[in-house]
C-alpha positions as a Markdown table, in Angstrom:
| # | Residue | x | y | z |
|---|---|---|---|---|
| 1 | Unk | -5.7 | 5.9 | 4.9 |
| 2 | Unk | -7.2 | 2.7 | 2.9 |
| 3 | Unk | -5.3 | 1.5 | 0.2 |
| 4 | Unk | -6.3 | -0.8 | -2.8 |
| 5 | Unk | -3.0 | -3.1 | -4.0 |
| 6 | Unk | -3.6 | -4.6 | -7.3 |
| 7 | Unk | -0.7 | -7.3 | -8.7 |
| 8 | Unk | -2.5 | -7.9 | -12.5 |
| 9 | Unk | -1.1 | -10.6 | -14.4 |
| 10 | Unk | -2.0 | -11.8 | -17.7 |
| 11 | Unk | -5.1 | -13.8 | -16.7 |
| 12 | Unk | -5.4 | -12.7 | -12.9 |
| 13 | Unk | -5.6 | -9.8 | -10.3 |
| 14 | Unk | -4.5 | -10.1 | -6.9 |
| 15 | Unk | -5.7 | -7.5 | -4.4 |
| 16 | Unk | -5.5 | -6.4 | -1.0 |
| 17 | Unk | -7.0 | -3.5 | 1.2 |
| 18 | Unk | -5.0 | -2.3 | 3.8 |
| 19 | Unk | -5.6 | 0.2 | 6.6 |
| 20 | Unk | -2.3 | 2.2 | 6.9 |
| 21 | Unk | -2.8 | 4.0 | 10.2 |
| 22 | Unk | -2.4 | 0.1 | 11.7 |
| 23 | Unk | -1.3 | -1.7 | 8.6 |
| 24 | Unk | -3.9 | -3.9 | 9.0 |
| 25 | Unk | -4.9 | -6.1 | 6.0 |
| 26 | Unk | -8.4 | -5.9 | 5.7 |
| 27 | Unk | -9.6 | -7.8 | 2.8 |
| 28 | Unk | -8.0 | -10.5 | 0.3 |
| 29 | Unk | -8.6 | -11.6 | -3.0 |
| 30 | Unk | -7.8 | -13.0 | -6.2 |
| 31 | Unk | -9.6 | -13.1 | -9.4 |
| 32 | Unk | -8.7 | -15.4 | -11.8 |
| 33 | Unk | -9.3 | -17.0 | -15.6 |
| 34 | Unk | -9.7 | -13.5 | -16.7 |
| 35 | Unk | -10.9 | -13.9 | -20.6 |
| 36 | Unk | -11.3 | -17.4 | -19.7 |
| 37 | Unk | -13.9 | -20.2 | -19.4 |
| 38 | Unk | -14.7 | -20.6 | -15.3 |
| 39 | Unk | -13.1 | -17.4 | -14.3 |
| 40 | Unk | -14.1 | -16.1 | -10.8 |
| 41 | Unk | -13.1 | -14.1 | -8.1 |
| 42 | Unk | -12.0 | -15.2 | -4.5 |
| 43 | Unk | -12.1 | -12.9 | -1.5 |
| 44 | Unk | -11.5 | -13.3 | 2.2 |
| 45 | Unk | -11.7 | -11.0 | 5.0 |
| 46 | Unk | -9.5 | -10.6 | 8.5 |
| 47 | Unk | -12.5 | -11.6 | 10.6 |
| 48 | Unk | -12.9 | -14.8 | 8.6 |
| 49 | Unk | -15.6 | -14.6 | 5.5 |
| 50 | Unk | -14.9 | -15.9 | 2.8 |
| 51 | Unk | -16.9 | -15.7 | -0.7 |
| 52 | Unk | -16.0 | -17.3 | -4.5 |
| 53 | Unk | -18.1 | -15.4 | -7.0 |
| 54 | Unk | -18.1 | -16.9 | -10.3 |
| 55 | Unk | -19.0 | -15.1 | -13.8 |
| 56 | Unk | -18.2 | -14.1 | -17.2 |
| 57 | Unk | -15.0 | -12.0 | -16.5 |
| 58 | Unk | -14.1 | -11.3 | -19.7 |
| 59 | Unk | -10.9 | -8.5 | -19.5 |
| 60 | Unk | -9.3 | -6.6 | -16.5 |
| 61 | Unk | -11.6 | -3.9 | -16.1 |
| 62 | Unk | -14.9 | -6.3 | -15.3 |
| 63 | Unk | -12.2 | -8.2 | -12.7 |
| 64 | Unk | -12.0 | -4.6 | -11.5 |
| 65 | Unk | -15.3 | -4.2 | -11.2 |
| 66 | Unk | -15.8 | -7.5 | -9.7 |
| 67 | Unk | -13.1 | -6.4 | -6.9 |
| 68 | Unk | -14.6 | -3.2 | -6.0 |
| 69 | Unk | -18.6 | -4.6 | -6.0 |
| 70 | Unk | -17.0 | -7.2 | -3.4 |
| 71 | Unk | -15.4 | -4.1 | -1.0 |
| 72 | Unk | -18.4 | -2.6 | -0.8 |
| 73 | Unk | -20.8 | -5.8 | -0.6 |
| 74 | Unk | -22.9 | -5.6 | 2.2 |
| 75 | Unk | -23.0 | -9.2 | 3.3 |
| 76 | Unk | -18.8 | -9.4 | 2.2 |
| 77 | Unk | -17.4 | -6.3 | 2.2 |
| 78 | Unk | -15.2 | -4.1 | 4.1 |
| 79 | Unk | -16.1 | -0.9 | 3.3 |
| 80 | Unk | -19.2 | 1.2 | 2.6 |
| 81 | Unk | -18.2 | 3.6 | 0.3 |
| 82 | Unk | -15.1 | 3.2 | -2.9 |
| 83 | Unk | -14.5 | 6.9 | -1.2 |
| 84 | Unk | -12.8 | 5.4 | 1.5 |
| 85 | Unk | -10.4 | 3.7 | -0.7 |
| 86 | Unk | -7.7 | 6.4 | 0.1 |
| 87 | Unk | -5.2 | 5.8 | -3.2 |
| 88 | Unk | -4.5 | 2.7 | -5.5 |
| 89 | Unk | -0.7 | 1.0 | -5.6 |
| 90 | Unk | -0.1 | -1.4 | -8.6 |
| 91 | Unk | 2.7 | -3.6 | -8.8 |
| 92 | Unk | 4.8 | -2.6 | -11.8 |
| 93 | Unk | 7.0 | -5.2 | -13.4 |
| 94 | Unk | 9.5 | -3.2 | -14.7 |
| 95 | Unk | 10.2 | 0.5 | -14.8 |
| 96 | Unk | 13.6 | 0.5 | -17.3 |
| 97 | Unk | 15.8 | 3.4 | -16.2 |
| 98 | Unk | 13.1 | 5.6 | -16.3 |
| 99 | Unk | 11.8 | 4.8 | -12.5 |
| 100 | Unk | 14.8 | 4.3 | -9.9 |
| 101 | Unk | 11.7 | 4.3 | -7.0 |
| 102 | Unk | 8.3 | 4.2 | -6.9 |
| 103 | Unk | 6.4 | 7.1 | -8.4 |
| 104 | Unk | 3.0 | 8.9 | -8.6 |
| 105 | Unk | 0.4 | 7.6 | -11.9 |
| 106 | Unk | 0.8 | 10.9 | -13.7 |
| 107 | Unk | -0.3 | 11.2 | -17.6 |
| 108 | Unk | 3.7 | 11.2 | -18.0 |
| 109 | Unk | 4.8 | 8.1 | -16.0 |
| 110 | Unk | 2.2 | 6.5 | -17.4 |
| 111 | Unk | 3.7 | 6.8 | -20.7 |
| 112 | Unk | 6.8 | 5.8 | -19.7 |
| 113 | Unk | 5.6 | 2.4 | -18.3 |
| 114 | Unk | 4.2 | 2.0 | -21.9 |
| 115 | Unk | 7.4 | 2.4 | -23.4 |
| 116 | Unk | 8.7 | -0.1 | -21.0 |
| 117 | Unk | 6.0 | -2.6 | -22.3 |
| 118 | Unk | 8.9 | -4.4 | -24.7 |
| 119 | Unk | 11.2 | -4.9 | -21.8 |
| 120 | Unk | 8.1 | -7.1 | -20.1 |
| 121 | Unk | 5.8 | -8.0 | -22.5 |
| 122 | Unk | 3.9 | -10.9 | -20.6 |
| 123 | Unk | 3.7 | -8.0 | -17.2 |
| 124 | Unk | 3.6 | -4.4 | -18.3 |
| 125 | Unk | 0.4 | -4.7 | -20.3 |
| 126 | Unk | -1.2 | -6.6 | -17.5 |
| 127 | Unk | 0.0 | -3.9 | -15.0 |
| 128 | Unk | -1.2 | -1.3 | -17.3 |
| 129 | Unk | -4.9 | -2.7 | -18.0 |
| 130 | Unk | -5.2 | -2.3 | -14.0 |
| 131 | Unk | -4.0 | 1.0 | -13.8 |
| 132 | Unk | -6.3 | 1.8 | -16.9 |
| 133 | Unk | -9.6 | 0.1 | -15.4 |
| 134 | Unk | -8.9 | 2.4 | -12.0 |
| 135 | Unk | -8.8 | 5.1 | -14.2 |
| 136 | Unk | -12.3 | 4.4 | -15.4 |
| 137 | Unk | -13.9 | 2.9 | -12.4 |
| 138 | Unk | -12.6 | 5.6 | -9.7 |
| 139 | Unk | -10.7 | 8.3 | -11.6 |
| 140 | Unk | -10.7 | 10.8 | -8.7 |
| 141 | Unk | -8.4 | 8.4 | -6.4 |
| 142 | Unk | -4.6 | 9.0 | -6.7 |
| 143 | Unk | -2.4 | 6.1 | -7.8 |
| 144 | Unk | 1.4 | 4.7 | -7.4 |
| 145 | Unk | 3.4 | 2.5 | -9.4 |
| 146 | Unk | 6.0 | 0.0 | -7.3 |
| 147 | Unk | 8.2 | -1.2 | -9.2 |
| 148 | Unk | 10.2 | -4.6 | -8.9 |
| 149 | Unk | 13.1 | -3.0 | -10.8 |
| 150 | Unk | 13.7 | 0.2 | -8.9 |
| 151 | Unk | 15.5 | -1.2 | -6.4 |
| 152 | Unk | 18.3 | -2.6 | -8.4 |
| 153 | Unk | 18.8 | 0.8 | -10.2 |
| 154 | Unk | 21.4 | 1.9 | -7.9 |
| 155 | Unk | 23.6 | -1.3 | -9.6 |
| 156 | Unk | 26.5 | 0.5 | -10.9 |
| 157 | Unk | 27.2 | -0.1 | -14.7 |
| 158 | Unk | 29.8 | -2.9 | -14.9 |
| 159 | Unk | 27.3 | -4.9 | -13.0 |
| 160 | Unk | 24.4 | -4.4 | -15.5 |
| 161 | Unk | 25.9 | -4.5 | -18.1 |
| 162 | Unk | 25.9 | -7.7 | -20.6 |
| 163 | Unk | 29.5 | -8.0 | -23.0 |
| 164 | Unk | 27.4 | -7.5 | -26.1 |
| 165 | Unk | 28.0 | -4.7 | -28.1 |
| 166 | Unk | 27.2 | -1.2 | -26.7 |
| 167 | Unk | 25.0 | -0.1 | -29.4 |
| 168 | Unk | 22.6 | -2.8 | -28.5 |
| 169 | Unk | 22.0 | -1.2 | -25.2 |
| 170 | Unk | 21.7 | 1.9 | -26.4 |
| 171 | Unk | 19.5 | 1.0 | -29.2 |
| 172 | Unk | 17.1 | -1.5 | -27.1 |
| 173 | Unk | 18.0 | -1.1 | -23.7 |
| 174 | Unk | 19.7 | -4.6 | -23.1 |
| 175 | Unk | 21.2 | -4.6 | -19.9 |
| 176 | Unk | 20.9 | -6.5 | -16.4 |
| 177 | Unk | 17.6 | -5.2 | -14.5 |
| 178 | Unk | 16.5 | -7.1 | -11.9 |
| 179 | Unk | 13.7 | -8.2 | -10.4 |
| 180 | Unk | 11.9 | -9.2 | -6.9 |
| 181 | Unk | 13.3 | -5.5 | -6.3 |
| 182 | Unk | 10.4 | -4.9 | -3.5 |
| 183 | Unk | 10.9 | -8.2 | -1.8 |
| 184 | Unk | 14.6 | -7.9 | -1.2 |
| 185 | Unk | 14.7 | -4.2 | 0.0 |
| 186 | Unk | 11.9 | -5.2 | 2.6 |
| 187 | Unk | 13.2 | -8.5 | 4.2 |
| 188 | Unk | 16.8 | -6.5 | 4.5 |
| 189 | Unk | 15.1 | -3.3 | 6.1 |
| 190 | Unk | 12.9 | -6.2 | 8.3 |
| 191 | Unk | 15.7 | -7.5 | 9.0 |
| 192 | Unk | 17.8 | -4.8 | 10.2 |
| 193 | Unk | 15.1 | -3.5 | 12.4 |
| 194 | Unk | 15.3 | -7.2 | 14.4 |
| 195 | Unk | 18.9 | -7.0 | 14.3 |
| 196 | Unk | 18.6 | -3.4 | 15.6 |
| 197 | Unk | 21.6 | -2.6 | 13.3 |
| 198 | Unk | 21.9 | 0.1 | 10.4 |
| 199 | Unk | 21.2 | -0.8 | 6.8 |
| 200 | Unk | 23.6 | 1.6 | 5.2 |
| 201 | Unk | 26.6 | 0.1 | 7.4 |
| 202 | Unk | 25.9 | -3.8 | 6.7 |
| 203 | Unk | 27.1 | -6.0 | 4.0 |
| 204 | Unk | 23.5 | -7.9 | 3.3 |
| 205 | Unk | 22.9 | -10.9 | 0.8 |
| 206 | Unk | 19.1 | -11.6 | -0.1 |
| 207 | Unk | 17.9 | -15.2 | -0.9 |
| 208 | Unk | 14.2 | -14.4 | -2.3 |
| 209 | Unk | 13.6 | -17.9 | -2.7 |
| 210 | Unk | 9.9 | -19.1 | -4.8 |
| 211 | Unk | 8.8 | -20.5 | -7.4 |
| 212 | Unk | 10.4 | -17.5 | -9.0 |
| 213 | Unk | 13.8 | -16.6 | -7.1 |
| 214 | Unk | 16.5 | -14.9 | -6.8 |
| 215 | Unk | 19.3 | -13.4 | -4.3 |
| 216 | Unk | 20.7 | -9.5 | -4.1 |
| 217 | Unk | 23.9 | -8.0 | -3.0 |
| 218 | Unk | 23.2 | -5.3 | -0.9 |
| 219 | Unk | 25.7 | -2.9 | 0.4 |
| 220 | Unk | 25.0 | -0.2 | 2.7 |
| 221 | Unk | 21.8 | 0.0 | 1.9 |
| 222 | Unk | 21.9 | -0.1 | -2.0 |
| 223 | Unk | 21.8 | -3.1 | -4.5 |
| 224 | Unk | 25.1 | -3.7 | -6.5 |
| 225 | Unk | 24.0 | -7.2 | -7.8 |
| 226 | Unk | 21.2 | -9.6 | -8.4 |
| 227 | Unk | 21.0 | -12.4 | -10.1 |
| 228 | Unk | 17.8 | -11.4 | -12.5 |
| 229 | Unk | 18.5 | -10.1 | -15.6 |
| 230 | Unk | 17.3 | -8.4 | -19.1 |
| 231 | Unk | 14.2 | -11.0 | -17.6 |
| 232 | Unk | 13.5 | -13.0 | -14.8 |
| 233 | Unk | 15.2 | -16.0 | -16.6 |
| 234 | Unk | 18.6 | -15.4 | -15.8 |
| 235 | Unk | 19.9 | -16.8 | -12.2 |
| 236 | Unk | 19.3 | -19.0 | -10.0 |
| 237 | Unk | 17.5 | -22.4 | -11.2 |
| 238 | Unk | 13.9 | -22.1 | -10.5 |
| 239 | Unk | 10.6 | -24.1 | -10.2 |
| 240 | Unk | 10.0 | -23.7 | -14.4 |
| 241 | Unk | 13.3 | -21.5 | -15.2 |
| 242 | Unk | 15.9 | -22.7 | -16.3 |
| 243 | Unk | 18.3 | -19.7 | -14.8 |
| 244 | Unk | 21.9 | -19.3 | -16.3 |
| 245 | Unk | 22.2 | -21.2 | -19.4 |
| 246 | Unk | 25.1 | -21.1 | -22.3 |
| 247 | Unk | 23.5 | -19.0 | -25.3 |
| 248 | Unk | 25.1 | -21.4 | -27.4 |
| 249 | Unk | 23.6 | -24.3 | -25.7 |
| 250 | Unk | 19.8 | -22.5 | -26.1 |
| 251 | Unk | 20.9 | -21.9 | -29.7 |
| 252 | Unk | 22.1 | -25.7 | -30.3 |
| 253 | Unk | 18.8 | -26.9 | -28.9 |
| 254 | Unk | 17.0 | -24.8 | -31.0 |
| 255 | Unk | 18.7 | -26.2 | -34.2 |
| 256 | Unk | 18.4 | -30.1 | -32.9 |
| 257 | Unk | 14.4 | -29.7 | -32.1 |
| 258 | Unk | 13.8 | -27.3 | -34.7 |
| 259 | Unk | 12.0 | -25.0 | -33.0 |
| 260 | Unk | 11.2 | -21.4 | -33.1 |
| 261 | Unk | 11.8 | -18.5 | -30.5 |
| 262 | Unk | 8.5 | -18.8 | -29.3 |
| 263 | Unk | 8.8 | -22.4 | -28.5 |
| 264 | Unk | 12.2 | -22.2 | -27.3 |
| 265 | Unk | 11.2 | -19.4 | -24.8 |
| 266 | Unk | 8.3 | -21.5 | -23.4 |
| 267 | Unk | 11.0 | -24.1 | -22.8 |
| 268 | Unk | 13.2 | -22.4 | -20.3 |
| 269 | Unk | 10.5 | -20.7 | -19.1 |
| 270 | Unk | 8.0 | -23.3 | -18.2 |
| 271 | Unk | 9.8 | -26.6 | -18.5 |
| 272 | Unk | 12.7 | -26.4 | -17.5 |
| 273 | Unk | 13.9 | -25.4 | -14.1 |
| 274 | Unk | 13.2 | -28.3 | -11.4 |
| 275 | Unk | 10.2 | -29.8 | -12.9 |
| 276 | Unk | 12.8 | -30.0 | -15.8 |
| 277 | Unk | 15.4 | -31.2 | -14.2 |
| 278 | Unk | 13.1 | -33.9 | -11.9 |
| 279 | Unk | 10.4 | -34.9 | -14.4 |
| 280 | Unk | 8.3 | -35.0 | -11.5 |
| 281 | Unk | 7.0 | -31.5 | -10.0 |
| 282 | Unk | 8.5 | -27.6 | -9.8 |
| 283 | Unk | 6.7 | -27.9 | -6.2 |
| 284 | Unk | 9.9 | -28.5 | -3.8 |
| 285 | Unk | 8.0 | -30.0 | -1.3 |
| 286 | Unk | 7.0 | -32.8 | -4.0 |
| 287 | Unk | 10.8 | -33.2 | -4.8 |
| 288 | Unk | 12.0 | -33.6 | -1.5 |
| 289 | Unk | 9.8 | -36.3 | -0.9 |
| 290 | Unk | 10.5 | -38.0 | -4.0 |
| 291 | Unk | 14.5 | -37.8 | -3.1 |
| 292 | Unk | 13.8 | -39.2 | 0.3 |
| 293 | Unk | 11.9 | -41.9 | -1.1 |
| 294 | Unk | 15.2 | -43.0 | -3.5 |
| 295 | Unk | 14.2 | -40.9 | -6.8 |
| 296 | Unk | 18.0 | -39.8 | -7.5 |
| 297 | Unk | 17.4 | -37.3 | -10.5 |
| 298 | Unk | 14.7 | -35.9 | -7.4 |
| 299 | Unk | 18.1 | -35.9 | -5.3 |
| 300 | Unk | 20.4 | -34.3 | -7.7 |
| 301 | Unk | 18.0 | -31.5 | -8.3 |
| 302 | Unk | 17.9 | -30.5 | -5.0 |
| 303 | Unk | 21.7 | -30.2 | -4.4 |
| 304 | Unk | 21.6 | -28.3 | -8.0 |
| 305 | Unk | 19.1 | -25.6 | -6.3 |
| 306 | Unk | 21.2 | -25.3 | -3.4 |
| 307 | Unk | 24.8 | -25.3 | -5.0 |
| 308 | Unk | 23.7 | -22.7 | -7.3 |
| 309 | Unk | 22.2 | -20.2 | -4.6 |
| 310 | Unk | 25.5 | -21.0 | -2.9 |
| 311 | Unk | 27.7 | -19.7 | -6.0 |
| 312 | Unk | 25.9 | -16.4 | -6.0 |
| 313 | Unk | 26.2 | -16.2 | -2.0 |
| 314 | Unk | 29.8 | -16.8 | -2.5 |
| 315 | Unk | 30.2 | -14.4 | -5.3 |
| 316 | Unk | 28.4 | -11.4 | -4.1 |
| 317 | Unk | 30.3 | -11.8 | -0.6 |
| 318 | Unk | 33.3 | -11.6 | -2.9 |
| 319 | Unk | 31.8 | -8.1 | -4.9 |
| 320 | Unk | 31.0 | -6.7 | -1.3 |
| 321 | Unk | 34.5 | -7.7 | 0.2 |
| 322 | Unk | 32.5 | -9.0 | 3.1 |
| 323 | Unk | 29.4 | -10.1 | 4.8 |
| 324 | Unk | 27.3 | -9.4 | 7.3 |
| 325 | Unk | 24.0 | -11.2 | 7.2 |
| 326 | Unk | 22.6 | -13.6 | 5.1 |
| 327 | Unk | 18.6 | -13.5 | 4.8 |
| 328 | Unk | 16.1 | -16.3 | 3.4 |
| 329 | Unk | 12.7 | -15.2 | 2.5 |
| 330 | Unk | 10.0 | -16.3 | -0.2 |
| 331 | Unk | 8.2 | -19.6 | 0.2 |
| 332 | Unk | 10.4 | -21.9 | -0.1 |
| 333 | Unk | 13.3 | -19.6 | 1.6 |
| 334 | Unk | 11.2 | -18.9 | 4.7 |
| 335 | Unk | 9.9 | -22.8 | 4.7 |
| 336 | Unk | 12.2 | -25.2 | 3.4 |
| 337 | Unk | 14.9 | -26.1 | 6.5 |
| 338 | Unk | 16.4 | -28.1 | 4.5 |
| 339 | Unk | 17.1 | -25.7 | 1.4 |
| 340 | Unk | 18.9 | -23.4 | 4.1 |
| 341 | Unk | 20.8 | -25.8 | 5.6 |
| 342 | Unk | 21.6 | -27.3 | 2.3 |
| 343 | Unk | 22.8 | -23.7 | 0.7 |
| 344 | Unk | 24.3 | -23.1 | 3.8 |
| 345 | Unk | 26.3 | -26.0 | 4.4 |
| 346 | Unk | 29.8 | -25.5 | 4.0 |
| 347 | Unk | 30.4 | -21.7 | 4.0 |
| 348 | Unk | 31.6 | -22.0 | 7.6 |
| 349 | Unk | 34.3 | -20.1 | 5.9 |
| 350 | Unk | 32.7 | -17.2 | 4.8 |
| 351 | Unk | 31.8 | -17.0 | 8.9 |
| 352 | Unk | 28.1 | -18.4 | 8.5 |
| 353 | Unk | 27.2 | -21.4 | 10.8 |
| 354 | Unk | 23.6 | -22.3 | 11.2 |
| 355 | Unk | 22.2 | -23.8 | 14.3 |
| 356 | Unk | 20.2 | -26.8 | 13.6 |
| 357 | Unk | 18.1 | -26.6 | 16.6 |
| 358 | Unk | 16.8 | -23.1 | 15.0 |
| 359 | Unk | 16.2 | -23.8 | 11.4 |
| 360 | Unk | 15.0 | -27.2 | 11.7 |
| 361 | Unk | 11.3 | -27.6 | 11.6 |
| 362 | Unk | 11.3 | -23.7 | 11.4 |
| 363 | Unk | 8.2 | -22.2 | 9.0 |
| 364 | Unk | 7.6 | -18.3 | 7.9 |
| 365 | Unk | 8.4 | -17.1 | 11.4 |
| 366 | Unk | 11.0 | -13.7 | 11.6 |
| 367 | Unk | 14.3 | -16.0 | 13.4 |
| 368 | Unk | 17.8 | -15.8 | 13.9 |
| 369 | Unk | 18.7 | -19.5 | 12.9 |
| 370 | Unk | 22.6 | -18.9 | 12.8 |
| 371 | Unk | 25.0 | -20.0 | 15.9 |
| 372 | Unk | 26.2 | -17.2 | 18.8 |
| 373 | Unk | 29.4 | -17.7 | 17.3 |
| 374 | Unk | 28.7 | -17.2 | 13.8 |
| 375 | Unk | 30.5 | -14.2 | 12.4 |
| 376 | Unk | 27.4 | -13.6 | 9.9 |
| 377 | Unk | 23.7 | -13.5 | 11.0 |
| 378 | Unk | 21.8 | -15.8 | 9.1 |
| 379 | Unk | 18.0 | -15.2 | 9.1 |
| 380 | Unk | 14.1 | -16.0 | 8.2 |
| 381 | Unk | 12.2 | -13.1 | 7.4 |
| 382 | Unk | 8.7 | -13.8 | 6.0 |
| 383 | Unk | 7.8 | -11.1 | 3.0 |
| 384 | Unk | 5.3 | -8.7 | 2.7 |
| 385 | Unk | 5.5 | -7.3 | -1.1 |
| 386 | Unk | 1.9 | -5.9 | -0.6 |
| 387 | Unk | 2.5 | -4.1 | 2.5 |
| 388 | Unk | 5.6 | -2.3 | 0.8 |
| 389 | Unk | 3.5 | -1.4 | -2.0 |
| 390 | Unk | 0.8 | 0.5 | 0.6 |
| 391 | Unk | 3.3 | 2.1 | 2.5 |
| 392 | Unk | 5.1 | 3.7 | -1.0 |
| 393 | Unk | 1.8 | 4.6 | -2.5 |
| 394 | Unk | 0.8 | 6.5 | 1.0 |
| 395 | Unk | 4.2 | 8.4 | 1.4 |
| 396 | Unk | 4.2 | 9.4 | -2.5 |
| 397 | Unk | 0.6 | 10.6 | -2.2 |
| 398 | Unk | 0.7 | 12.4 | 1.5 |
| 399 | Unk | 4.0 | 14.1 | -0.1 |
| 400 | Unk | 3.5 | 15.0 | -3.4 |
């Protein structure tokens, strides 16, 4: 089977076509600008072709379009026919407490992601117009919604839930969700595969390290903890986001700059975080240069990023009474050596010990990096969000 994955943000659509008897990726694209001056759409294909088509893309259905014209294209396609297209899996934001896995595009689910709209106002509406234009474009082919809060549904209650009053919960749904839910149950199941070791008898903590990022407690094969919130905001400190910050700090600011909420919320969402805290860049590879070359605010950020990834390592080892590996993934988790060994330095401890002649230098490759006699495996594991998405959507459809 041939599967379409669509990730549709606000102004852009990523998509992939995948051939599930192999899992081979087949095509590659990303449209972008959407309702913008200059949009266009990139595509590129395993055997090498590449095309940029540029246009008037004015919503998410004409991306659509755009995408499925390109399959079929005869000089840059894949595909002769949008019948091969086997079923469509969209990556959902955030599924409340309605999903707790992913689940088949019926009339009904559908209308529960739309009640989840409030929860991720800047996502669900995005993921929606894509599920909306498939509807349009190719309404015979079945379609699945992957959610990046599933995962963390199996966190029991005192875990999600925030010491605000309880009718607030129950009234709006504020509680601790979680996010990057598809990333960290791959990279574990990855990783246990390697290992050659059982996921539902291993203490595992996730390091989904990106521009976005953040780390999960998994025990036995379920998440208890993650440090993603009500929103992505909460956490770890991030390339724009600020991560965990004292509410009455965020309200004092807000007093002394006179600003409104949606100022305020641009603040810790787009400038604060690293490029906040350097002045310079969010990009990490930026920052490290700039610290080597004697920029100490550069310096500082870094061992800020690392110390507070090292909290939450310490913290969920504590909430699992134990670990058993320790996994980096995302681009800066898979790429930056010296973000692991920084995060990982002094936990010798906790039983992890990682051999420098292994991480260093190391770059998006699957890898033990941690010493024979380290009581916790420490490893890489590249992930592959899209390929988790096409293998949900093709169970849920072959076993509806």
């Amino acid at each position: 089977m041939k599967v379409l994955v669509l990730n549709c943000g606000s102004s852009s659509i990523k998509f992939q076509l995948l051939e599930m008897t192999t899992e081979e990726l087949i095509i590659k694209g990303i449209v972008e600008k959407i309702g913008l001056k200059g949009s266009f759409l990139k595509s590129k294909r395993n055997d090498g072709d590449e095309v940029k088509l540029e246009g008037e893309i004015l919503d998410h259905q004409t991306g659509i379009e755009y995408i499925l014209g390109v399959l079929i294209s005869k000089e840059h396609g894949s595909i002769k026919s949008l019948d091969e297209i086997g079923a469509v899996g969209h990556r959902v934001a955030h599924g409340g407490e309605h999903f707790k896995e992913s689940a088949l595009l019926t009339d009904e689910a559908i209308g529960k992601i739309e009640e989840c709209a409030e929860l991720a106002p800047l996502h669900n509406p995005a993921n929606l117009k894509g599920i909306y234009a498939i509807q349009s474009l190719i309404p015979d082919v079945e379609q699945v919604a992957v959610f990046d809060t599933s995962f963390h549904q199996t966190m029991p209650a005192h875990a999600y839930m925030y010491g605000i009053p309880q009718a607030l919960y129950e009234k709006y749904g504020i509680r601790r969700y979680g996010f990057h839910g598809t990333s960290h149950r791959f990279v574990a199941q990855e990783t246990c595969k390697m290992l050659n070791i059982k996921m539902e008898t291993h203490k595992i903590v996730t390091c989904h390290l990106g521009n976005g990022a953040s780390v999960a407690a998994i025990d036995r094969g379920q998440s208890i903890d993650t440090s993603m919130g009500f929103t992505p905001l909460e956490g770890l400190i991030m390339g724009t986001r600020s991560g965990d910050l004292d509410v009455g700090a965020f309200m004092f600011i807000m007093e002394k700059e006179e600003i409104g909420l949606k100022s305020a919320n641009t603040l810790v969402n787009k400038h604060s975080g690293m490029v906040g805290l350097t002045g310079v860049s969010s990009d990490m590879r930026t920052i490290e240069e700039a610290a080597e070359n004697g920029d100490e605010r550069c310096a500082n950020a870094l061992k800020a990023y690392d110390y507070r990834i090292k909290k939450y390592i310490g913290s969920y080892t504590a909430a699992m009474n134990g670990l058993d590996v320790l996994i980096f993934t995302g681009g800066i988790g898979e790429n930056a050596d010296t973000t692991r060994r920084g995060v990982a330095n002094d936990l010798e401890y906790l039983g992890i010990k990682i051999d420098p002649e292994k991480n260093d230098g190391l770059r998006g490759k699957p890898t033990v990096i941690s010493t024979d006699d380290s009581r916790v495996k420490v490893v890489v594991m590249p992930t592959n969000e899209e390929l988790v998405i096409a293998k949900d959507t093709v169970n849920i459809v072959e076993n509806k």
